[in-house]
LOPA-403038 format. One record per residue (C-alpha): x, y, z. Coordinates in steps of 0.05 Angstrom, whole numbers, plus 5000, padded with zeros to 4 digits. Each point is the difference from the previous one (the first is absolute). Layout:
// residues N
XYZ;...
//
This chain:
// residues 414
430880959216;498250784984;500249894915;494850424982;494150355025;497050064931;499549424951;501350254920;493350014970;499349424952;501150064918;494449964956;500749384966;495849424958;500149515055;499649474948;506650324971;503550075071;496849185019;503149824935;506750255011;499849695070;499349374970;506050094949;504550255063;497549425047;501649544945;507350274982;501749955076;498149335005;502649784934;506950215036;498149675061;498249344981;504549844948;506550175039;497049665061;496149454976;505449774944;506050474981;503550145070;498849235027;502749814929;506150465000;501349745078;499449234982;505750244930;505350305055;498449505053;496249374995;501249655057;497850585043;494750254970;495150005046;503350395054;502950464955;493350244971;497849995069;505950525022;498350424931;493050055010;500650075070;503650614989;496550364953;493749865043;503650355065;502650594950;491650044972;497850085074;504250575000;498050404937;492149894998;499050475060;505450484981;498950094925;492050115021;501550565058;504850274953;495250044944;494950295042;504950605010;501950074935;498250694962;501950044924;495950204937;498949234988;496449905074;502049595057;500449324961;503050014928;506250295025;501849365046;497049544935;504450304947;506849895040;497749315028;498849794933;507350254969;503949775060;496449375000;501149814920;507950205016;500049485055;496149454963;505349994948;506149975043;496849445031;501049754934;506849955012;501049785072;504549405004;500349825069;494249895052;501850655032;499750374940;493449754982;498250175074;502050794999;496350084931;493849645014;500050435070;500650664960;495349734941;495049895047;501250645050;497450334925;494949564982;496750155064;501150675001;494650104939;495549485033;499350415058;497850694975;496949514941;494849845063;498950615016;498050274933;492149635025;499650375061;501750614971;495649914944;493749605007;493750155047;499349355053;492749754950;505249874952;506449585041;496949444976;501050034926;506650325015;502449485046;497449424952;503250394935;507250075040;499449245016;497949814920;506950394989;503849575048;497649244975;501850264933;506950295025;500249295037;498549564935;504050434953;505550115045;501249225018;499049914911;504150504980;505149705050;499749384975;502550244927;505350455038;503149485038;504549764950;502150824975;500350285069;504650694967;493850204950;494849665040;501950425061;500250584958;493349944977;496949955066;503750595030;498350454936;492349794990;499550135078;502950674991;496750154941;493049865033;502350575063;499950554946;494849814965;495249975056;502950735025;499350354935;493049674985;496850175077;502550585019;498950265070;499150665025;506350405030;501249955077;504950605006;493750465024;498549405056;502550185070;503349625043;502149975068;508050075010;503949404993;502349755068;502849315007;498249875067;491850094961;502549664942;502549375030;494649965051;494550054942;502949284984;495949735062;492150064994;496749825064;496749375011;495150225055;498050544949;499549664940;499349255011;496949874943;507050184956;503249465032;495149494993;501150114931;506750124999;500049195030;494849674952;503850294937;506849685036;497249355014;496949884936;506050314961;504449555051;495049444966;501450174930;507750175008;502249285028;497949704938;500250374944;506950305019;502749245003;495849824939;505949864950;503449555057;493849735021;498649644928;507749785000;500949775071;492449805020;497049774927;506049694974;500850464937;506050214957;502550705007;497650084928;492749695006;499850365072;500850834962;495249714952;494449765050;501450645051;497950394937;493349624993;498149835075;501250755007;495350134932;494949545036;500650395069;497850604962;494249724963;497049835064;501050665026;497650294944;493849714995;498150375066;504450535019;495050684959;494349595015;500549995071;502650705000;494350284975;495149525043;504050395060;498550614971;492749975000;499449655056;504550395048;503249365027;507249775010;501049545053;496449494973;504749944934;505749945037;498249485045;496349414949;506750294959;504849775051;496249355012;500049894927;507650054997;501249595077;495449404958;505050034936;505949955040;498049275017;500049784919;506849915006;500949675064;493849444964;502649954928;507550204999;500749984927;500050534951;492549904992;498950225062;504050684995;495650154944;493449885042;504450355059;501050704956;492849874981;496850065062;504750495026;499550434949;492650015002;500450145084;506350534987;495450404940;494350125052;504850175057;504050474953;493650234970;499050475076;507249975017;501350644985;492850365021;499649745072;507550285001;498450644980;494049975051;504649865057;503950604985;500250415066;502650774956;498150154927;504850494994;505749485022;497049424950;506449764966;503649975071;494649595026;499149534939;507450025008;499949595067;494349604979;504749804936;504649685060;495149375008;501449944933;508150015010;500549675059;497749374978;504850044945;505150135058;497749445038;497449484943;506949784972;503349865075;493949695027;498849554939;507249884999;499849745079;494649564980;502649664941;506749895051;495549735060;494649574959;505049844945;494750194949;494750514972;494249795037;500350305054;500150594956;492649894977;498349895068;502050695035;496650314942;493249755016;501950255071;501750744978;494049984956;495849825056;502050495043;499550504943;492749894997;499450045078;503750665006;493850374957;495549895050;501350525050;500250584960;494050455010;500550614953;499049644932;494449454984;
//
């Protein structure tokens, strides 16, 4: 897809400013994220509908995954074609960020399952939105010696966003009209402050080639005999996201249903398993970024990372007690910091265009939706077949595996 034939040259900025910021941003996304996923929409689902819970969070999210496949690819070639004063990016992060605070507090509201659905689909249509030209902001701004750090600093930012989110849930669970407020305001909040505090240059003086949908559609499709590589990676970030999403996205039903814990003592313990999760990730995820930096090397990471996480998933399955969902998010978070710690610098080595970045990252952001898309159907067929949340453990060490398999063919990174 013709975007542009000229990329805008990049700002001059403190790149320990700009790695700062991402951090902040990364963090406010997933803040939103995990504590509407994690606690506040599974809670507000169980409220309206007990007995049904678990198929309709798995129509919810199921949506809003479908409606995310959608919008990662489009808001990225449409941010690549943007020309304003403010650049290609801020733009598409200032209105994601107001139209997604609106949303988040008439969610608030929502009294029936379908109401909850059409909100959370727009809320996260939003959300998105700034998370996709949010990823491009490191192509566009850091040299490849430096993806690394970048990649390690934007994953610090989302186990923070993942601790604080499921905490801050937990004390906004029982206050859902301010609590929903609060997220939707401190996530917009964060947009504008990161726009006015990293300003990019203009694009209007950036040429482009005329818009023609039969280009801009077909830009949608990169090549696999030309750029294999993308979609190896495009299927190791799915399976091991696919490995993440069918537990943590059933966590709060998980410690009800599977550990025998009240719905009180279950927010509680989804608030420190989470907590745990990202002190294990933590402890890894800049270290190992910078160890890729220096050494050049990728592949490697993710593929003792996705063993790491394939060996957790068995805790569970051994020990099912609330002990061993603590060692679980231990070990997994360890085995998710070092994965997340590259995630996002073999993506942005993958990329077949610079000048198309967001677009690209856009599609790669779809092996993270999809499994959101799939996760809450498939783990819902399995609890129905093997009448329990085993077998739930089990095809995660399966997607894992094959998460750590899928690294092996690519060619043009380390």
């Amino acid at each position: 897809m013709p975007v542009s034939t000229v990329a805008p040259p990049r700002p001059a900025v403190r790149q320990t400013g700009l790695l700062t910021w991402l951090f902040l941003l990364n963090a406010a996304i997933l803040t939103v994220y995990a504590a509407f996923i994690v606690i506040l929409v599974p809670d507000q689902i169980a409220r309206i509908d007990e007995q049904n819970k678990v198929a309709n969070l798995a129509i919810v999210m199921t949506a809003s995954s479908i409606a995310t496949i959608i919008i990662h690819p489009l808001i990225g070639a449409l941010s690549d074609r943007t020309r304003s004063r403010l650049g290609r990016r801020a733009p598409w992060m200032l209105l994601g960020g107001a139209t997604g605070a609106l949303f988040t507090m008439l969610l608030a509201g929502a009294g029936t399952i379908w109401a909850v659905c059409l909100y959370w689909v727009l809320m996260m249509l939003c959300v998105n939105s700034v998370a996709t030209v949010g990823s491009a902001i490191v192509p566009d701004r850091f040299a490849r010696e430096r993806l690394g750090v970048a990649s390690a600093v934007v994953a610090l930012g989302i186990f923070v966003g993942m601790g604080g989110g499921v905490a801050l849930a937990g004390i906004a669970v029982n206050s859902i009209g301010i609590g929903y407020a609060a997220f939707g305001i401190g996530f917009l909040v964060v947009c504008v402050l990161f726009v006015v505090f990293n300003r990019d240059f203009s694009s209007l003086d950036v040429r482009r080639e005329p818009f023609s949908w039969r280009s801009f559609l077909a830009g949608f499709w990169v090549d696999p005999r030309r750029h294999p590589d993308f979609w190896w990676a495009f299927a190791g970030r799915f399976f091991l996201i696919l490995a993440y999403q069918s537990v943590q996205s059933y966590l709060l039903y998980i410690l009800r249903d599977y550990i025998g814990l009240s719905d009180s003592e279950s927010t509680a313990m989804s608030t420190l398993i989470t907590a745990v999760m990202l002190i294990g990730a933590l402890l890894t995820t800049y270290f190992c970024g910078r160890i890729s930096d220096r050494t050049g090397r990728r592949k490697i990471f993710v593929f003792v990372s996705s063993l790491i996480m394939a060996v957790s998933l068995l805790i569970p399955l051994l020990l099912p007690s609330l002990t061993g969902m603590f060692a679980l998010a231990a070990v997994f978070g360890v085995g998710y910091g070092i994965y997340m710690s590259v995630d996002t610098a073999l993506m942005n080595e993958v990329l077949p265009a610079a000048d198309q970045a967001a677009k690209d990252l856009g599609i790669l952001n779809i092996a993270t939706a999809l499994p959101q898309a799939f996760t809450p159907a498939l783990v819902g067929v399995l609890i129905l077949i093997s009448g329990g949340y085993a077998a739930v453990f089990i095809a995660g060490i399966v997607f894992a595996v094959l998460g750590a398999l899928t690294v092996i063919p690519i060619r043009s990174v380390r």
